[in-house]
N, C-alpha and C positions, 0 to 999 in steps of 0.2 A: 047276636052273639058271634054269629059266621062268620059278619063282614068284618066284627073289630077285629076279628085273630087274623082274619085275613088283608087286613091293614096293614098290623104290627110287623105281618112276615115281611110283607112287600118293603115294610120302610127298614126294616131290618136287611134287607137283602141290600136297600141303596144306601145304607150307612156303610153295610162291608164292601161293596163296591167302591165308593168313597175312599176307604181304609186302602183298599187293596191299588188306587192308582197312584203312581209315583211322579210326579212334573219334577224334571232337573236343569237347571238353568244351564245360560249356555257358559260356559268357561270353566263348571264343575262335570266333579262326576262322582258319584254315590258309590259305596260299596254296598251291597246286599244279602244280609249273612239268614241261613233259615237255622232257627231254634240255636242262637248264637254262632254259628258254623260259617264261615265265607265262601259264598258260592258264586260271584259274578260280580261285573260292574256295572250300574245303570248309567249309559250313557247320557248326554243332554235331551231332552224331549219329552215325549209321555209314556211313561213305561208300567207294565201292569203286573202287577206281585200280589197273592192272594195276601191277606190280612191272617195275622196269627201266624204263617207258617213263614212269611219273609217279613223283614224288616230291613231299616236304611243302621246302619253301623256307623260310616265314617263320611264325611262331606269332606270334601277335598276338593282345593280350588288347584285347577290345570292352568292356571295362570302365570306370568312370571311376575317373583315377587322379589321384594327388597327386605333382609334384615340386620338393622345397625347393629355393626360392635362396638361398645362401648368402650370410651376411653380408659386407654390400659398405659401403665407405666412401665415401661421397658429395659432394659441396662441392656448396653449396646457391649460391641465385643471391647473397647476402649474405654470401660467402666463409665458410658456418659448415659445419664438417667434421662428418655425421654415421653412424653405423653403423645401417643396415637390412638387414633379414633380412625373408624373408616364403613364399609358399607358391603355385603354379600348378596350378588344378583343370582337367585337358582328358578328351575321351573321345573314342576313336578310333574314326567314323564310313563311312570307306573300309580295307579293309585291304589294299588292294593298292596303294596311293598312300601309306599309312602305312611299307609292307614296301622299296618299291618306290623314291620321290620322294624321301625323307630319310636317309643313315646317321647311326646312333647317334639315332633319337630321341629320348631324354630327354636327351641332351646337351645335342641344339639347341634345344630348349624351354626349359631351363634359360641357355643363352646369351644367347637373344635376349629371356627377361623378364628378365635381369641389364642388359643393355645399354642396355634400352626403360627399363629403372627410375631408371639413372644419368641419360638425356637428361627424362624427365617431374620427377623431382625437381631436375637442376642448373637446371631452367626457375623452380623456387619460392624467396621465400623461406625463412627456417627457421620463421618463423609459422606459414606457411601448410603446409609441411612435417609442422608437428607439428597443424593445427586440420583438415588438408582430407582427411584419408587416406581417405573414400570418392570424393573427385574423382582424388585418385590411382589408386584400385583402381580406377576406371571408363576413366580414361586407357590404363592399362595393359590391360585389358583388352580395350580396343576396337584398341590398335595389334597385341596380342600375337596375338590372332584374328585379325584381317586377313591378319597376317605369315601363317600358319599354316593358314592356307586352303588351301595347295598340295598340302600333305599331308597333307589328309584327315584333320584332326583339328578338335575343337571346345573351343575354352579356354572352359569354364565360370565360371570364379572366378580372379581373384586378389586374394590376402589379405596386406598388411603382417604381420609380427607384431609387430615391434617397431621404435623409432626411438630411440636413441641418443644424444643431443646429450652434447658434453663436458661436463667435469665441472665446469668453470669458467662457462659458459654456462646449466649446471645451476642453478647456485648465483646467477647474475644473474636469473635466471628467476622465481630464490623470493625475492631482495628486491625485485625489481618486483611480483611478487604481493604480497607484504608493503604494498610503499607504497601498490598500488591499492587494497586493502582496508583500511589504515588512511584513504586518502583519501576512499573510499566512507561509511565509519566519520563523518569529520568534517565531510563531506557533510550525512548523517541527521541528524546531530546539531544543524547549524547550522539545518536547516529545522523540524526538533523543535522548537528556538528560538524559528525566526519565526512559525512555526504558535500557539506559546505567547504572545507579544505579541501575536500580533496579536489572540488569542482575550480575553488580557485588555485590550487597546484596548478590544474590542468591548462587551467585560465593564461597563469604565469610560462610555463612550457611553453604553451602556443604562442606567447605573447616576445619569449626571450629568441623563440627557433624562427616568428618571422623578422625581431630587429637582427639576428645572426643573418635572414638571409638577404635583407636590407641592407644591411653593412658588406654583406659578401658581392651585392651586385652595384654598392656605389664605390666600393674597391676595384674594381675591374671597371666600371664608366672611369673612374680615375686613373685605371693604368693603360684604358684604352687612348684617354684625352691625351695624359703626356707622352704615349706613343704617338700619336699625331702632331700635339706641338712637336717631339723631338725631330719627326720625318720631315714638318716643316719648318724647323730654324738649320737641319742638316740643307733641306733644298736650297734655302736662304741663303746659305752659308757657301754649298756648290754655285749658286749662281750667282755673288760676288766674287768668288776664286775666281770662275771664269773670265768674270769683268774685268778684276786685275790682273791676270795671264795675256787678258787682251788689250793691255796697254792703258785701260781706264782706272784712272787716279781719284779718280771720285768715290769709287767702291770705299778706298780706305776711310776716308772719312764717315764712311756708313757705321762701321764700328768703333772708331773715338768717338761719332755722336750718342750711339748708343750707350756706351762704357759712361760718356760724362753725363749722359742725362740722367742715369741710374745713381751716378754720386752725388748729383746735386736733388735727386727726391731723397737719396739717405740724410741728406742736410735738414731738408725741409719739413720729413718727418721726426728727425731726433727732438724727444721729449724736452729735453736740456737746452738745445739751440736757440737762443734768443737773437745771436748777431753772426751773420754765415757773409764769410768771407771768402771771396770767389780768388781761385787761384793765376786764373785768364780773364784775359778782356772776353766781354759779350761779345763783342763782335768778332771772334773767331767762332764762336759756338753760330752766329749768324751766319758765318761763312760755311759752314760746315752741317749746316741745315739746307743749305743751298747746296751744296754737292751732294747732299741725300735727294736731294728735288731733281736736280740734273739726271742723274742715276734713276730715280723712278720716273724719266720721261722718256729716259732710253730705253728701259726697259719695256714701256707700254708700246713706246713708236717700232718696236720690232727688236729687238736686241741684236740686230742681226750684227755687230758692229762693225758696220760699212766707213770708212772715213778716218782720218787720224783725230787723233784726241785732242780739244781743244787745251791750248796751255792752259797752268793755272792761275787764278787771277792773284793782281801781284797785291802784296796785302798796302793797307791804306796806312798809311800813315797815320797815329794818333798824338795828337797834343799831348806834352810832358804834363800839364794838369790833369788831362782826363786818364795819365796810364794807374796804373795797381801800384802795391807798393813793392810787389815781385817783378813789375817787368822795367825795363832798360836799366838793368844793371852790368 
């Protein structure tokens, strides 16, 4: 009869022992409340609380967690109705202020980035709505923290996922994109344009300022040349005067052959000329090619002119057949 009560104790004692030991996984932490009252946090490991007088109250995961907000319908500041959905990163820092300060945790997290999401977007346009979503998730962030300070919790992140505009506003969206990009389009294209005139202006300028200076420098080779003809038909000219100052009669015929040979290439190139009728016998022009020949042998043999002038030759006689119908009259 001794042994069995003294069984019962022993295994009575290892049941309350049992009772009384607390294992808390690693990433929680347990509140600890004696005769409902909050006395402490059981950290992760093995922890030892008599039975009856402690008990575990609140498990509370010290992890960071994700809670979806549910897609919410919006009216922007521009009366344009859009659907957002999106996502709240927090991690629970206190857990006795977690367990304790807020019922339904992930409710009111989810409530109040629902609420705080409706007042920061009805504040935007739908532009700015659809261009600004990390000044949104920085808005939201910074109210949704604040708010949630009380409870011991730390909002890490929050993430739009997506933004909705109707279907109709969809579609005005993509022809104004359309007209801006065609308008960009006719843009490029007009300055492609002016770019191109203007390069061939430039083309033309450069083009007209080197034939100006082409024209400017075969205008001077031209008044250089006939500066030099003129110094040499003036020389010409001095050193036949001298010829004939010096008694030589042959000079003159230098210039009746020149004068008539010039009359007779106007004969021969007039258009109209078919029948050129000579006003002198050839053979004065013959003779008169010979005293340009005389004259240019004097002048190479030294010009010195040493000697009297040979008389001139006496002219030849021509047959009354062979004269013109101008000469022996």
């Amino acid at each position: 009869m001794g042994a069995g009560v003294a069984f019962m104790l022993v295994l009575l004692v290892l049941i309350y022992l049992a009772a009384s030991i607390k294992i808390v996984r690693q990433g929680y932490q347990y509140t600890i409340e004696r005769f409902g009252r909050f006395t402490e946090v059981a950290r992760p490991g093995l922890n030892f609380y008599p039975a009856f007088f402690y008990s575990v109250g609140r498990k509370i995961n010290m992890m960071e967690q994700v809670v979806d907000i549910p897609g919410q319908e919006i009216i922007t500041k521009d009366n344009a109705m859009v659907a957002v959905d999106g996502v709240v990163f927090f991690q629970v820092l206190d857990a006795a202020k977690a367990a304790y300060e807020v019922s339904e945790l992930y409710v009111a997290i989810m409530q109040l980035a629902t609420t705080n999401l409706r007042t920061v977007m009805g504040s935007m346009d739908l532009d700015e709505t659809l261009s600004k979503r990390d000044e949104i998730n920085a808005r939201l962030l910074s109210v949704v923290d604040h708010a949630t300070n009380a409870w011991g919790i730390k909002i890490t992140r929050v993430e739009l996922k997506d933004i909705r505009p109707p279907s109709d506003i969809v579609n005005a969206m993509g022809r104004q994109m359309k007209a801006e990009r065609e308008k960009r389009a006719l843009i490029l294209e007009s300055e492609g344009l002016r770019a191109s005139e203007i390069l061939k202006a430039e083309g033309q300028k450069a083009s007209q300022i080197l034939e100006a200076e082409g024209r400017r420098e075969a205008a001077f080779r031209d008044a250089e040349a006939r500066e030099r003809e003129a110094e040499a038909e003036a020389k010409a000219t001095q050193m036949v005067s001298d010829a004939i100052a010096g008694g030589n009669a042959q000079a003159i015929n230098y210039f009746i052959a020149q004068k008539y040979v010039e009359a007779i290439s106007q004969f021969a190139t007039s258009p109209n000329a078919k029948t050129i009728l000579f006003p002198v016998e050839a053979t004065q022009l013959i003779g008169t090619l010979g005293g340009i020949g005389e004259l240019a042998k004097e002048a190479l043999s030294g010009g010195d002119g040493g000697g009297a002038p040979p008389p001139p030759a006496a002219p030849r006689s021509v047959p009354p057949s062979r004269r013109g119908p101008f000469e022996g009259q």
